[in-house]
PDB file of the backbone (N, CA, C, O) and the ligand in Angstrom, with CONECT records:
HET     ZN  A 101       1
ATOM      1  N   UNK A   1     106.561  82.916 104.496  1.00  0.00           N
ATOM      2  CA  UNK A   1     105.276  82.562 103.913  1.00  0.00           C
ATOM      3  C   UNK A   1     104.306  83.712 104.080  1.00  0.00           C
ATOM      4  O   UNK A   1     103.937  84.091 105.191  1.00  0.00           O
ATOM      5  N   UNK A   2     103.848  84.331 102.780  1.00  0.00           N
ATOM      6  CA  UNK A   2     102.438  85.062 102.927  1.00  0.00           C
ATOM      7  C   UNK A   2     101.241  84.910 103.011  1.00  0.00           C
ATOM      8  O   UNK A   2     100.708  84.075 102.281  1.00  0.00           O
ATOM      9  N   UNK A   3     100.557  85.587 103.823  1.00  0.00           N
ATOM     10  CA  UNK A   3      99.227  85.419 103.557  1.00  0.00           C
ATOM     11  C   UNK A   3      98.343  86.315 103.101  1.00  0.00           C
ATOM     12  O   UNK A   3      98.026  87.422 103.537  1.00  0.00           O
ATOM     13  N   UNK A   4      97.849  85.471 101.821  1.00  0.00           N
ATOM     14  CA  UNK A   4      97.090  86.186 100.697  1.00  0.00           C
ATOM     15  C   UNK A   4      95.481  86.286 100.836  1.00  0.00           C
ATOM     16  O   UNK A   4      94.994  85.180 101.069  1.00  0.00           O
ATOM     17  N   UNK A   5      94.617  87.238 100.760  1.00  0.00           N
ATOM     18  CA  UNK A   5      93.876  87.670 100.806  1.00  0.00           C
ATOM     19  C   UNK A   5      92.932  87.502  99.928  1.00  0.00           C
ATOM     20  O   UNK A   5      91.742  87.686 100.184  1.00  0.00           O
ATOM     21  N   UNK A   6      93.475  87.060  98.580  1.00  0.00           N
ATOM     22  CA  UNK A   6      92.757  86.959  97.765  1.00  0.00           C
ATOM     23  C   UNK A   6      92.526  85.602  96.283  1.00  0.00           C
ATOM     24  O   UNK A   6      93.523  84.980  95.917  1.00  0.00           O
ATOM     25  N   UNK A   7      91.995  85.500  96.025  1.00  0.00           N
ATOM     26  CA  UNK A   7      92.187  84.138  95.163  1.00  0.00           C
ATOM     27  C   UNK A   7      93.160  84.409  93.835  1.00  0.00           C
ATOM     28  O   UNK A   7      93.555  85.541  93.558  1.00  0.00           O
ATOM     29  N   UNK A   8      93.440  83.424  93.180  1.00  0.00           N
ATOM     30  CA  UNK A   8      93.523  84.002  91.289  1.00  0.00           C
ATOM     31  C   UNK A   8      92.371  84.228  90.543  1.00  0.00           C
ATOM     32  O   UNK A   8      91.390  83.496  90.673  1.00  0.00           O
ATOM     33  N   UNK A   9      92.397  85.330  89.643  1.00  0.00           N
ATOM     34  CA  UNK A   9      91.451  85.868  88.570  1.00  0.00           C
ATOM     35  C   UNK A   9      90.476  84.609  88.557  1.00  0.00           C
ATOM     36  O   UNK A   9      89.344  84.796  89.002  1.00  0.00           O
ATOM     37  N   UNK A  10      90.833  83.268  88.058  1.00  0.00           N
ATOM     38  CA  UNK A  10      90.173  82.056  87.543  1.00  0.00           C
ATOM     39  C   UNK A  10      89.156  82.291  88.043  1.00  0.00           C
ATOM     40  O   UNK A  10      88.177  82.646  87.387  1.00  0.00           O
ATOM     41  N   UNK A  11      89.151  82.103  89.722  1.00  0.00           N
ATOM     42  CA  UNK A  11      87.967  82.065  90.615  1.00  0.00           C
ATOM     43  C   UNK A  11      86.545  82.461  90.325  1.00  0.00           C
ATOM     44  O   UNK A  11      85.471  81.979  90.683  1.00  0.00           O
ATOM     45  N   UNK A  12      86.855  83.454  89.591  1.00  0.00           N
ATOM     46  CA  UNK A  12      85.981  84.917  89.333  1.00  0.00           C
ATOM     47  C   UNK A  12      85.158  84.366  88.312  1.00  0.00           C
ATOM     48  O   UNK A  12      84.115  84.979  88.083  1.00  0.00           O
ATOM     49  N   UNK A  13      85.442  83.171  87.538  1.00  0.00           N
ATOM     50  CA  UNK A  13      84.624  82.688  86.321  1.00  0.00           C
ATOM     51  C   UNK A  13      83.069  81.872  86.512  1.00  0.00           C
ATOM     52  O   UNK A  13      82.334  81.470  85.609  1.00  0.00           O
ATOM     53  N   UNK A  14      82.884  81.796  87.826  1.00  0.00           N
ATOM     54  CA  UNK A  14      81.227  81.917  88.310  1.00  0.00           C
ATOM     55  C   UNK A  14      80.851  82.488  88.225  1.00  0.00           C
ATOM     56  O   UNK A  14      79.843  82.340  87.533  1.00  0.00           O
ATOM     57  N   UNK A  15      81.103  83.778  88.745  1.00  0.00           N
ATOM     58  CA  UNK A  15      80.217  84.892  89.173  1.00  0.00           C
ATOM     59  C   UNK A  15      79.731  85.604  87.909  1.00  0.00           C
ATOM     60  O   UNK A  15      78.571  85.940  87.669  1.00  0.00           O
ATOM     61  N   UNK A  16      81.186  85.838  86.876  1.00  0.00           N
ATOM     62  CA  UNK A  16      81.174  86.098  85.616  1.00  0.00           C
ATOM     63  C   UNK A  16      79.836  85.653  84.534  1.00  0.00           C
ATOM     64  O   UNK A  16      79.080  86.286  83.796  1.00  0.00           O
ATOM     65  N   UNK A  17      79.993  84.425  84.846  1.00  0.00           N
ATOM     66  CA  UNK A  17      79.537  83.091  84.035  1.00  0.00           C
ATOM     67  C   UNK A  17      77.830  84.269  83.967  1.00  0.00           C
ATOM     68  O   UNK A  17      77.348  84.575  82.877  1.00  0.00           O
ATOM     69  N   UNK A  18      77.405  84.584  84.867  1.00  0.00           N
ATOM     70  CA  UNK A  18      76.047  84.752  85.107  1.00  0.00           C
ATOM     71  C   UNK A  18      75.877  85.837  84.208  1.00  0.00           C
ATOM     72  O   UNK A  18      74.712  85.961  83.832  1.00  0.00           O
ATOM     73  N   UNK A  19      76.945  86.929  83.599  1.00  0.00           N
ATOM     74  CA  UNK A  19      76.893  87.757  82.918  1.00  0.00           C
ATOM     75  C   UNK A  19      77.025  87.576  81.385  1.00  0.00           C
ATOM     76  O   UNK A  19      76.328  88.009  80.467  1.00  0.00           O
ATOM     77  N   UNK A  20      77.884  86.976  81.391  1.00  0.00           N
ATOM     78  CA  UNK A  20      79.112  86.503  80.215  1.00  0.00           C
ATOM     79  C   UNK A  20      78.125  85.006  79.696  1.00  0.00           C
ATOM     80  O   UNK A  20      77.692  84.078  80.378  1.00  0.00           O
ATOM     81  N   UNK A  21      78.014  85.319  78.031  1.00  0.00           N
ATOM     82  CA  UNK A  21      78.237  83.746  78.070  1.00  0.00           C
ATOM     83  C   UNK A  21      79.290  83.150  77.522  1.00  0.00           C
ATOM     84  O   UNK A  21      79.094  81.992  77.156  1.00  0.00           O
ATOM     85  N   UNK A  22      80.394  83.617  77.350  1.00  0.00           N
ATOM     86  CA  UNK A  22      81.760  83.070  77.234  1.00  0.00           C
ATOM     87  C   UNK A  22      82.680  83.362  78.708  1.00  0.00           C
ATOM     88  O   UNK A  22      82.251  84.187  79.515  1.00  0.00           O
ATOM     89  N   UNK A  23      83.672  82.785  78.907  1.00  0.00           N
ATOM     90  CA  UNK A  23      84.647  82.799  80.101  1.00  0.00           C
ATOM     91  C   UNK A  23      85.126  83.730  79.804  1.00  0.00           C
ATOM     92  O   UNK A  23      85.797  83.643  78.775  1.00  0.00           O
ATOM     93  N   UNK A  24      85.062  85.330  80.604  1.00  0.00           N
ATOM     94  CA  UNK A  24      85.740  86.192  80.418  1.00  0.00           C
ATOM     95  C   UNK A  24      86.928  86.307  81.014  1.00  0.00           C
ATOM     96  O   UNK A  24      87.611  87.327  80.928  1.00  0.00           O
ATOM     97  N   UNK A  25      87.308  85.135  81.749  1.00  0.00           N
ATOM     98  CA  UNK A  25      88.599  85.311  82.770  1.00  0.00           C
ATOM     99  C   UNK A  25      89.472  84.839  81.743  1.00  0.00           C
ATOM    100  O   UNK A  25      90.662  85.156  81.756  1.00  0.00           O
ATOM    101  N   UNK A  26      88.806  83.838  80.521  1.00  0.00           N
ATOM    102  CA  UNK A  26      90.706  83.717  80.018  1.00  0.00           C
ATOM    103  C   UNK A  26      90.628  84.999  78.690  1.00  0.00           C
ATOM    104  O   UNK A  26      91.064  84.676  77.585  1.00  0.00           O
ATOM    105  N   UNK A  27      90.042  86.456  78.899  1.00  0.00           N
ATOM    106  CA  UNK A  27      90.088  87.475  77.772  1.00  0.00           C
ATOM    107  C   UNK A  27      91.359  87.837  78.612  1.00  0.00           C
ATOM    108  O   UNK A  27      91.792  87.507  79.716  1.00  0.00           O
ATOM    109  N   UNK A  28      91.712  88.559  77.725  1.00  0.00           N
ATOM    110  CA  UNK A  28      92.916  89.535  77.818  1.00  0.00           C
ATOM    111  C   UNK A  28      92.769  91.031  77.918  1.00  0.00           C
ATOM    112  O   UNK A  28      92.438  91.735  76.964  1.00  0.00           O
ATOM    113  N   UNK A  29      93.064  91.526  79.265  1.00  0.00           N
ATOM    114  CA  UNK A  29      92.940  92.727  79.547  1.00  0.00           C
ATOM    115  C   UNK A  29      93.781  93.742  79.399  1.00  0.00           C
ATOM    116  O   UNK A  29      94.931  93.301  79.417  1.00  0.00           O
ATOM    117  N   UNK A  30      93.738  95.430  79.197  1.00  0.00           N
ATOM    118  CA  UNK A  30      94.723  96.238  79.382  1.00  0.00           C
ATOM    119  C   UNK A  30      94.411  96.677  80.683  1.00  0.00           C
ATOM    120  O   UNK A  30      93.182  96.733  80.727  1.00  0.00           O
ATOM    121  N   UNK A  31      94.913  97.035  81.821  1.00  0.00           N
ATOM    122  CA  UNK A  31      95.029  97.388  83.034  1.00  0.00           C
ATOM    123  C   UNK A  31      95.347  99.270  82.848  1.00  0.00           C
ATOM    124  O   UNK A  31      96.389  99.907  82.690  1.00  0.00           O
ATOM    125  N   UNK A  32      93.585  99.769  82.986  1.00  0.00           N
ATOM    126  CA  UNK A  32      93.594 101.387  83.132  1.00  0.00           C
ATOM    127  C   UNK A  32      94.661 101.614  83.922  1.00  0.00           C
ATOM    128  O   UNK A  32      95.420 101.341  82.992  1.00  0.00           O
ATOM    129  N   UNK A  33      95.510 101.903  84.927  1.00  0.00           N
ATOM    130  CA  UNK A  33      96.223 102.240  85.644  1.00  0.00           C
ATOM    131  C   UNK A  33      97.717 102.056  85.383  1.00  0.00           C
ATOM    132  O   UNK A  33      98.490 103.008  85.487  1.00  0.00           O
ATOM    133  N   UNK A  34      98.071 100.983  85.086  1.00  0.00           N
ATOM    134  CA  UNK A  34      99.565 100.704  84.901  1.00  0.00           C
ATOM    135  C   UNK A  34      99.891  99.971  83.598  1.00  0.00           C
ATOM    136  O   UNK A  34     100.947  99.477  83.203  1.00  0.00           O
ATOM    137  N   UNK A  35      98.755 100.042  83.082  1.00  0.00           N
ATOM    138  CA  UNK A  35      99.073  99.581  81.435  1.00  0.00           C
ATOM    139  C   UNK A  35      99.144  97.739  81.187  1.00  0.00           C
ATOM    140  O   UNK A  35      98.449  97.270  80.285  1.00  0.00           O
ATOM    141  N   UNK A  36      99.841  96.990  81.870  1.00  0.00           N
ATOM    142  CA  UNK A  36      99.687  95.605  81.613  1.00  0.00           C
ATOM    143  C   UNK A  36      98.451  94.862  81.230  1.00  0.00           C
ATOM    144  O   UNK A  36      97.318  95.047  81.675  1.00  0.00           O
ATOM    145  N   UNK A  37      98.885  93.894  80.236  1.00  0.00           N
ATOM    146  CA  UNK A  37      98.137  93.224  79.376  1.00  0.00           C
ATOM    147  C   UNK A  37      98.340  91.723  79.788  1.00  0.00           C
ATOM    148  O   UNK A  37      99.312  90.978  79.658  1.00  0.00           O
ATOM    149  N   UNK A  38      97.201  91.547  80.283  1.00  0.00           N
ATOM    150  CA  UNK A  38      97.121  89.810  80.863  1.00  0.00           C
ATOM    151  C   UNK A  38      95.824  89.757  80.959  1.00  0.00           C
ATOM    152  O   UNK A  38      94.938  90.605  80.856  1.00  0.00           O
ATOM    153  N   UNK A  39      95.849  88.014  81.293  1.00  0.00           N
ATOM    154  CA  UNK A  39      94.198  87.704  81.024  1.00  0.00           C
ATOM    155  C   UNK A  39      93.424  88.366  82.588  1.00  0.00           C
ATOM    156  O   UNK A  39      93.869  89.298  83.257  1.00  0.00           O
ATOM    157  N   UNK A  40      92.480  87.753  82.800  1.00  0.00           N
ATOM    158  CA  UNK A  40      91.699  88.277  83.860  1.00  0.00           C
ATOM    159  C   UNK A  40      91.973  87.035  85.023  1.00  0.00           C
ATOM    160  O   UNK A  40      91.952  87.157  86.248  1.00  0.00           O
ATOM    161  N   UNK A  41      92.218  85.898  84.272  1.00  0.00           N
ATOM    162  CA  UNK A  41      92.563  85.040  85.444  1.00  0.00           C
ATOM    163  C   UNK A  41      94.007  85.156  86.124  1.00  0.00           C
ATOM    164  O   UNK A  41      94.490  84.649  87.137  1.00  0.00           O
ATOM    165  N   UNK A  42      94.495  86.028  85.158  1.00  0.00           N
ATOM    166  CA  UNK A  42      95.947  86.299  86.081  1.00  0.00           C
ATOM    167  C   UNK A  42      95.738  87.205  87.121  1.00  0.00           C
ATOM    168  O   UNK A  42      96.595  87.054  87.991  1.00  0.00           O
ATOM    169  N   UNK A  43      95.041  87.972  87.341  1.00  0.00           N
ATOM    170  CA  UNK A  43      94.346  89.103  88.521  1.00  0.00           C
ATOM    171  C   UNK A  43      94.211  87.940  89.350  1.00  0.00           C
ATOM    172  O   UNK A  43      94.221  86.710  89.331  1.00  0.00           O
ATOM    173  N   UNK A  44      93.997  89.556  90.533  1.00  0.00           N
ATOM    174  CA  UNK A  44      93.806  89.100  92.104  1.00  0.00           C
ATOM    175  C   UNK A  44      92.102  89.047  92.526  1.00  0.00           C
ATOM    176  O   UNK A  44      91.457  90.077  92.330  1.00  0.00           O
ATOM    177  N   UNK A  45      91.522  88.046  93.003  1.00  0.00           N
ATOM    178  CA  UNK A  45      90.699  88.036  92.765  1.00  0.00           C
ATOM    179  C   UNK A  45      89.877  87.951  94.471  1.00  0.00           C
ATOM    180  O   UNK A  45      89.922  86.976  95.221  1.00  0.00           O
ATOM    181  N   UNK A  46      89.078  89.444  94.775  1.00  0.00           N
ATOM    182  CA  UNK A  46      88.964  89.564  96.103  1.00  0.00           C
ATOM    183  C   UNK A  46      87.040  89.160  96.366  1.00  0.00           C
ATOM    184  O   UNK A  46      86.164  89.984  96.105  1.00  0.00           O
ATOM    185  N   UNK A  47      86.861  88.256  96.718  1.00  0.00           N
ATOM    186  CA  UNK A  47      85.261  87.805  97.119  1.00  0.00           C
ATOM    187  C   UNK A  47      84.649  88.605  98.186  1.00  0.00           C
ATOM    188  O   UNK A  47      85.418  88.822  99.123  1.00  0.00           O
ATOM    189  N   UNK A  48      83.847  88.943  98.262  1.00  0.00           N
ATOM    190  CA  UNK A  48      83.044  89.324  99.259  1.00  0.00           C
ATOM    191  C   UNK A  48      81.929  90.031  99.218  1.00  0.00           C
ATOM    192  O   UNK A  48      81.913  90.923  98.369  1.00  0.00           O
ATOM    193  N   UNK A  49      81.055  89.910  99.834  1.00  0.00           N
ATOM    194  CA  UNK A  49      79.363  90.306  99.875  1.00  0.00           C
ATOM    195  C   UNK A  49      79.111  91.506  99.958  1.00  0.00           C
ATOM    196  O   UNK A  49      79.513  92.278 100.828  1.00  0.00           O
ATOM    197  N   UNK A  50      78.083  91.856  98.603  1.00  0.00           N
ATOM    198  CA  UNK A  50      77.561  90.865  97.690  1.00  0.00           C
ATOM    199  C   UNK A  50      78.375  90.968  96.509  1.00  0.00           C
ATOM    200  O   UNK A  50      77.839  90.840  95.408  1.00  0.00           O
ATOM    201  N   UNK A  51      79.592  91.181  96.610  1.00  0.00           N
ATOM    202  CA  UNK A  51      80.139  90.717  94.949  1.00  0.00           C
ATOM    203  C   UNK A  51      81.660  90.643  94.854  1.00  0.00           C
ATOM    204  O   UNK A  51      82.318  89.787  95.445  1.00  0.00           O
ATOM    205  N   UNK A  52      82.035  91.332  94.288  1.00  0.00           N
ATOM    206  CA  UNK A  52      83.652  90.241  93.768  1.00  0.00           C
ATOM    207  C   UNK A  52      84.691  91.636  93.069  1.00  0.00           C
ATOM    208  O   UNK A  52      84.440  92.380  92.121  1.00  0.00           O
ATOM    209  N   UNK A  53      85.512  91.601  93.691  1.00  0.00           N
ATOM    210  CA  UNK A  53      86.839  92.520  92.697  1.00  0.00           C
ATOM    211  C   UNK A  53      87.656  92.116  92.060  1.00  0.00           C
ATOM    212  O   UNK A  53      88.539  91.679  92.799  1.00  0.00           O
ATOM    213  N   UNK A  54      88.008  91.943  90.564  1.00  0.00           N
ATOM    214  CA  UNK A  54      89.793  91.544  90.205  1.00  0.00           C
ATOM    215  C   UNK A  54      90.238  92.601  90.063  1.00  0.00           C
ATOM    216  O   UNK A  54      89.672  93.650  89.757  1.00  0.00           O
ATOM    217  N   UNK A  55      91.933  92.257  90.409  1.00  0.00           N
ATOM    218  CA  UNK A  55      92.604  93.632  90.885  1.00  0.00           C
ATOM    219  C   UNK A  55      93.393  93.185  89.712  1.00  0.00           C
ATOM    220  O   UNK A  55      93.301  92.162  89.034  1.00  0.00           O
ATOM    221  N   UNK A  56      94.426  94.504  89.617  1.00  0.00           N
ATOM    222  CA  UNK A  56      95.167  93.758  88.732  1.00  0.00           C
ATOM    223  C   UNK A  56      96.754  93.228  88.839  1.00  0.00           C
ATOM    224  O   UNK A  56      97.395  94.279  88.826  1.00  0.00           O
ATOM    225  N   UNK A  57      97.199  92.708  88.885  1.00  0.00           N
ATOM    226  CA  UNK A  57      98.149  91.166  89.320  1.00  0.00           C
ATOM    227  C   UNK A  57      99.501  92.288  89.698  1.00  0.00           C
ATOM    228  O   UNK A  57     100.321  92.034  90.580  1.00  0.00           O
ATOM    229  N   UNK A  58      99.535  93.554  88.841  1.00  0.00           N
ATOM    230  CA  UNK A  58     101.109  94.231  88.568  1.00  0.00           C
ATOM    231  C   UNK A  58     100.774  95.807  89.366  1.00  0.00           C
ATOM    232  O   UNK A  58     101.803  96.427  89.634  1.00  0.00           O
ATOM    233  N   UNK A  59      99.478  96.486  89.755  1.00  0.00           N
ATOM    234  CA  UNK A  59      99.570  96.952  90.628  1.00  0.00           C
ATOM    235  C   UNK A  59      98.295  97.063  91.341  1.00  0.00           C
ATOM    236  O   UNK A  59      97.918  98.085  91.913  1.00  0.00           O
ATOM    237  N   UNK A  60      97.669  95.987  91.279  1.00  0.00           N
ATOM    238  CA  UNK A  60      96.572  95.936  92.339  1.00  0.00           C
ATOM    239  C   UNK A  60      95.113  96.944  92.336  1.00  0.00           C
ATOM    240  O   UNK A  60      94.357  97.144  93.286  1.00  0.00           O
ATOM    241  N   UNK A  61      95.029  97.426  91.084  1.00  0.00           N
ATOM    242  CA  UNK A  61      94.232  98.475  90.535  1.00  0.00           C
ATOM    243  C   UNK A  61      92.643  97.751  90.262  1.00  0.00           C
ATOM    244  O   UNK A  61      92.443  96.696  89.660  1.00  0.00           O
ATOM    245  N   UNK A  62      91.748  98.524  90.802  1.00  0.00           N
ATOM    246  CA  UNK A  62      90.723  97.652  90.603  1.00  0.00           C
ATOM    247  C   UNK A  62      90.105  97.993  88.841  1.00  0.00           C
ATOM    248  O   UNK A  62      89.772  99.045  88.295  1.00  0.00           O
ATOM    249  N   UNK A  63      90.173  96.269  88.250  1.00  0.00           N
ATOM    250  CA  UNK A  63      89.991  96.144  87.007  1.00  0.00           C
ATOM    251  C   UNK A  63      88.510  95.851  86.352  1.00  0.00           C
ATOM    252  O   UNK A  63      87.965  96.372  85.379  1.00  0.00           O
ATOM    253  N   UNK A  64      87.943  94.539  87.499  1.00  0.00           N
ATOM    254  CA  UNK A  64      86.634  94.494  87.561  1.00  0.00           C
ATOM    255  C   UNK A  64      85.844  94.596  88.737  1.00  0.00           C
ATOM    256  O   UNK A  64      86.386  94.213  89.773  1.00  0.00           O
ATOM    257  N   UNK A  65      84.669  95.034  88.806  1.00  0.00           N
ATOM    258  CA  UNK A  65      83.875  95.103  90.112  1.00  0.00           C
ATOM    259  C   UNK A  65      82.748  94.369  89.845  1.00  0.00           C
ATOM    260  O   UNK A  65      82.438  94.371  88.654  1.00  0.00           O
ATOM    261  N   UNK A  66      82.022  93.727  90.595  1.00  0.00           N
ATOM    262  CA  UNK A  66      80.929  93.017  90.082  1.00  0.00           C
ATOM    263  C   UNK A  66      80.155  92.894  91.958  1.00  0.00           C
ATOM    264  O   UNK A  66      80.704  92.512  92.992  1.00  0.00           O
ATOM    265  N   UNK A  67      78.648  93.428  91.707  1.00  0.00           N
ATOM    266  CA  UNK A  67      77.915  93.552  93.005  1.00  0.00           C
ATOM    267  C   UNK A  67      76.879  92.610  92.623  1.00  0.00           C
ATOM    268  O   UNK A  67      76.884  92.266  91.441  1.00  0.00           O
ATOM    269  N   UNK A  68      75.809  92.027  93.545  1.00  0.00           N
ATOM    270  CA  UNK A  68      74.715  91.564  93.420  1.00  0.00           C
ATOM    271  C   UNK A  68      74.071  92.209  94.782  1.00  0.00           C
ATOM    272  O   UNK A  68      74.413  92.158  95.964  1.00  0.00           O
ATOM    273  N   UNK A  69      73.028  92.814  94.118  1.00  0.00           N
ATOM    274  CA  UNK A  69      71.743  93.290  94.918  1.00  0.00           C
ATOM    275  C   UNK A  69      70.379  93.650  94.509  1.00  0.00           C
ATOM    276  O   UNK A  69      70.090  94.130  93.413  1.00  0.00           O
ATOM    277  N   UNK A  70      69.441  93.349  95.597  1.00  0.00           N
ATOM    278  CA  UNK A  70      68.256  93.606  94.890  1.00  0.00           C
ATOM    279  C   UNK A  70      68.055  92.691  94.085  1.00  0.00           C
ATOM    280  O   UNK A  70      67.338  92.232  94.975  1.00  0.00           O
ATOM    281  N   UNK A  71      67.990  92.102  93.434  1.00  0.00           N
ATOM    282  CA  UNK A  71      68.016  91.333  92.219  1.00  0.00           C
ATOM    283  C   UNK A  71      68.486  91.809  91.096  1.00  0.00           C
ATOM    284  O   UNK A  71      67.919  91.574  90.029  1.00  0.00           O
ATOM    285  N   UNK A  72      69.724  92.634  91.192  1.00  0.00           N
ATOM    286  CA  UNK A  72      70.077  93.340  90.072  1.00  0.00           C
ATOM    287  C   UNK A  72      71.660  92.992  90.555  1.00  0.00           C
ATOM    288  O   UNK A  72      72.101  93.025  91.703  1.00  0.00           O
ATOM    289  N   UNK A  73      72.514  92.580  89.056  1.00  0.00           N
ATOM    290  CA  UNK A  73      73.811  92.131  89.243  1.00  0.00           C
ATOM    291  C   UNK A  73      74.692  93.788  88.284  1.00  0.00           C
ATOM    292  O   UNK A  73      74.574  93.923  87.066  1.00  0.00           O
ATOM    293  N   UNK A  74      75.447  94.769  89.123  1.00  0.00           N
ATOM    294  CA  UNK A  74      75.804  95.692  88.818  1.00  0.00           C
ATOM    295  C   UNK A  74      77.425  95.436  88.445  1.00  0.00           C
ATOM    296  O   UNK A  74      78.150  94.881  89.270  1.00  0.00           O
ATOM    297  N   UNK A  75      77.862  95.813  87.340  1.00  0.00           N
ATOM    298  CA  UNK A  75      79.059  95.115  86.975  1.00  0.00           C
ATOM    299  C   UNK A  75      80.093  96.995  86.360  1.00  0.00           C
ATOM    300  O   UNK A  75      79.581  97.711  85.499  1.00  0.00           O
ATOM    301  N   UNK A  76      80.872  97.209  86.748  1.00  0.00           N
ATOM    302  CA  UNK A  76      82.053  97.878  86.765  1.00  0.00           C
ATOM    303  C   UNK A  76      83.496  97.570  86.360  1.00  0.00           C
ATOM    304  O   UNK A  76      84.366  97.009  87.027  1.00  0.00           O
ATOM    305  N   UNK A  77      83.572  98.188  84.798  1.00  0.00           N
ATOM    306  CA  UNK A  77      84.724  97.587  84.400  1.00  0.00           C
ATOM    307  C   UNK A  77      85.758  98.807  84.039  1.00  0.00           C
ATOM    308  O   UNK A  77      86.697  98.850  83.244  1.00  0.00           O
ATOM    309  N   UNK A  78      85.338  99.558  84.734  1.00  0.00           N
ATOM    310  CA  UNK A  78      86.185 101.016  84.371  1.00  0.00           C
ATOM    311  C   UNK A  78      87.644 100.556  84.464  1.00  0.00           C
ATOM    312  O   UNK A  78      88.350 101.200  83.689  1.00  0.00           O
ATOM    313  N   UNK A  79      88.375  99.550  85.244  1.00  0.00           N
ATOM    314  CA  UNK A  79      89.917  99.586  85.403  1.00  0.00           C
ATOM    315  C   UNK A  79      89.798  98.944  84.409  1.00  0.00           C
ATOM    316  O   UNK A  79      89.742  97.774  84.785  1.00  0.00           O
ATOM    317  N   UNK A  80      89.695  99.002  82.934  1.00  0.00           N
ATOM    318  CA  UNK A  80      90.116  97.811  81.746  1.00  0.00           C
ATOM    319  C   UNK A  80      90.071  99.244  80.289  1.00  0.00           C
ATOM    320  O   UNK A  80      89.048  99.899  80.087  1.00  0.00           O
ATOM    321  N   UNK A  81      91.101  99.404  79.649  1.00  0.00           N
ATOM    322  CA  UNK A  81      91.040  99.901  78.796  1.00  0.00           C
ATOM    323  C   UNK A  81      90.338  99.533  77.802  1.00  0.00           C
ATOM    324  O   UNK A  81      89.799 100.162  76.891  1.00  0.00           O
ATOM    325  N   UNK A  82      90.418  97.995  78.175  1.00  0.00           N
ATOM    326  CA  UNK A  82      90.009  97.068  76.740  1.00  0.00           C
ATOM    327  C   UNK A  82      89.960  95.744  77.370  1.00  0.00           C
ATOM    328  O   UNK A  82      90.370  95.711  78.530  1.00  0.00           O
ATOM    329  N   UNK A  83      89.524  94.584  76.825  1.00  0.00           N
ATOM    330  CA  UNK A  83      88.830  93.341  76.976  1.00  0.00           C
ATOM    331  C   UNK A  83      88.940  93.142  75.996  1.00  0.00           C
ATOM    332  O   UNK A  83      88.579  93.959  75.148  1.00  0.00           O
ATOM    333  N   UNK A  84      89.668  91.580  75.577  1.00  0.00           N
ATOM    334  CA  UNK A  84      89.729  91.588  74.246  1.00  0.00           C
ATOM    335  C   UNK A  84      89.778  89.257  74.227  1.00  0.00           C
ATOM    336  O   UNK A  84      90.542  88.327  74.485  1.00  0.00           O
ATOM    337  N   UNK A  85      88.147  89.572  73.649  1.00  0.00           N
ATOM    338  CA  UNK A  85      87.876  87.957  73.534  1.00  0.00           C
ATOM    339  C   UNK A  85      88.368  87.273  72.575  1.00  0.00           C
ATOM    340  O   UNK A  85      88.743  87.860  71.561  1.00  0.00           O
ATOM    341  N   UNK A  86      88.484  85.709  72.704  1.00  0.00           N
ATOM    342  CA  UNK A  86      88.744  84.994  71.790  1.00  0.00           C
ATOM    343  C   UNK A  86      87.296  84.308  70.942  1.00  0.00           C
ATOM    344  O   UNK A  86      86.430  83.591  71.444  1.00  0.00           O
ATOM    345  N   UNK A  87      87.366  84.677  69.877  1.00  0.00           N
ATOM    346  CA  UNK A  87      85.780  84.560  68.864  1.00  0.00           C
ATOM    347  C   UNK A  87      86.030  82.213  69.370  1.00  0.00           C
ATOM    348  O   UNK A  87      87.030  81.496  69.415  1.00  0.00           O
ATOM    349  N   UNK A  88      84.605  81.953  69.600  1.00  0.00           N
ATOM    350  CA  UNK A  88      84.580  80.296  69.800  1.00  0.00           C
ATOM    351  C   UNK A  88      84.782  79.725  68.401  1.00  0.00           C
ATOM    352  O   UNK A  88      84.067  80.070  67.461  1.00  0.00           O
ATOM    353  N   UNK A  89      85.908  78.722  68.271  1.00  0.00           N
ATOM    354  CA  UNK A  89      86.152  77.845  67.511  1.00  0.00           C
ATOM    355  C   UNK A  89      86.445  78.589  66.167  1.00  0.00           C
ATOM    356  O   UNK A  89      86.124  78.064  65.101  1.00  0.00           O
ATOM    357  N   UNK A  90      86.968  79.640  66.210  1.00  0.00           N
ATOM    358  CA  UNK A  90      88.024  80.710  65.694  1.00  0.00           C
ATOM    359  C   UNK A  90      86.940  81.495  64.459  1.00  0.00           C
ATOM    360  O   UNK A  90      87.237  82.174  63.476  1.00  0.00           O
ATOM    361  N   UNK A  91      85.766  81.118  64.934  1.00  0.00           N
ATOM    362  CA  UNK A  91      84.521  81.556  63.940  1.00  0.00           C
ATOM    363  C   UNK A  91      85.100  83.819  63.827  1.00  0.00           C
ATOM    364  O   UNK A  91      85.473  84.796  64.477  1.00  0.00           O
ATOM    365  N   UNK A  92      84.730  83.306  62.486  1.00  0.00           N
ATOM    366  CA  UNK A  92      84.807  85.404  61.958  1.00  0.00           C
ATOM    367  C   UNK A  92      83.739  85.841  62.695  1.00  0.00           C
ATOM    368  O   UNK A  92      82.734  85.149  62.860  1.00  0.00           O
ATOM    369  N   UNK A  93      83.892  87.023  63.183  1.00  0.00           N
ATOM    370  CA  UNK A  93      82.606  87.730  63.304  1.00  0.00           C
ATOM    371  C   UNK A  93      82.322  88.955  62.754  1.00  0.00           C
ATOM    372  O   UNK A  93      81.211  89.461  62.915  1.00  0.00           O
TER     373      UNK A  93
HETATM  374 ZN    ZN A 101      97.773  97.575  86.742  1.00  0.00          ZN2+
END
């Protein structure tokens, strides 16, 4: 039995929420580092003060960073080639 350190991606859809107004954990990511394409809730998802990391699930590469300070929420998405949403209720945009 292991012990894991960190949650699943899902978790991460609070903290998100405050940025996002769609759920960015079920977008689909490319992973800068090792190339894999999965959503964000499939990441590893590491909490801690004041903010939050998803790693990514296939080599642990940090994908998103997200801080809160000051009253300013600083968000880092350099590990993501791409982010790629689903448009709500399949509307064109
Ligand atoms: Zn990766």
């Amino acid at each position: 039995m292991s012990t894991r350190s960190y949650l699943d991606g899902s978790a991460a859809a609070g903290e998100l929420r405050e940025v996002f107004a769609m759920d960015i954990t079920a977008a689909t990511g490319q992973c800068a580092a090792c190339g894999a394409i999965r959503s964000l809730a499939q990441g590893h998802l590491y909490a801690f003060e004041p903010g939050i990391v998803v790693r990514c699930a296939a080599c642990e590469h940090p994908l998103v960073r997200l801080v809160k300070d000051r009253g300013r929420i600083w968000l880092d998405m350099r590990g993501l080639v791409y982010l790629q949403l689903e448009v709500p209720n399949g509307q064109n945009v």
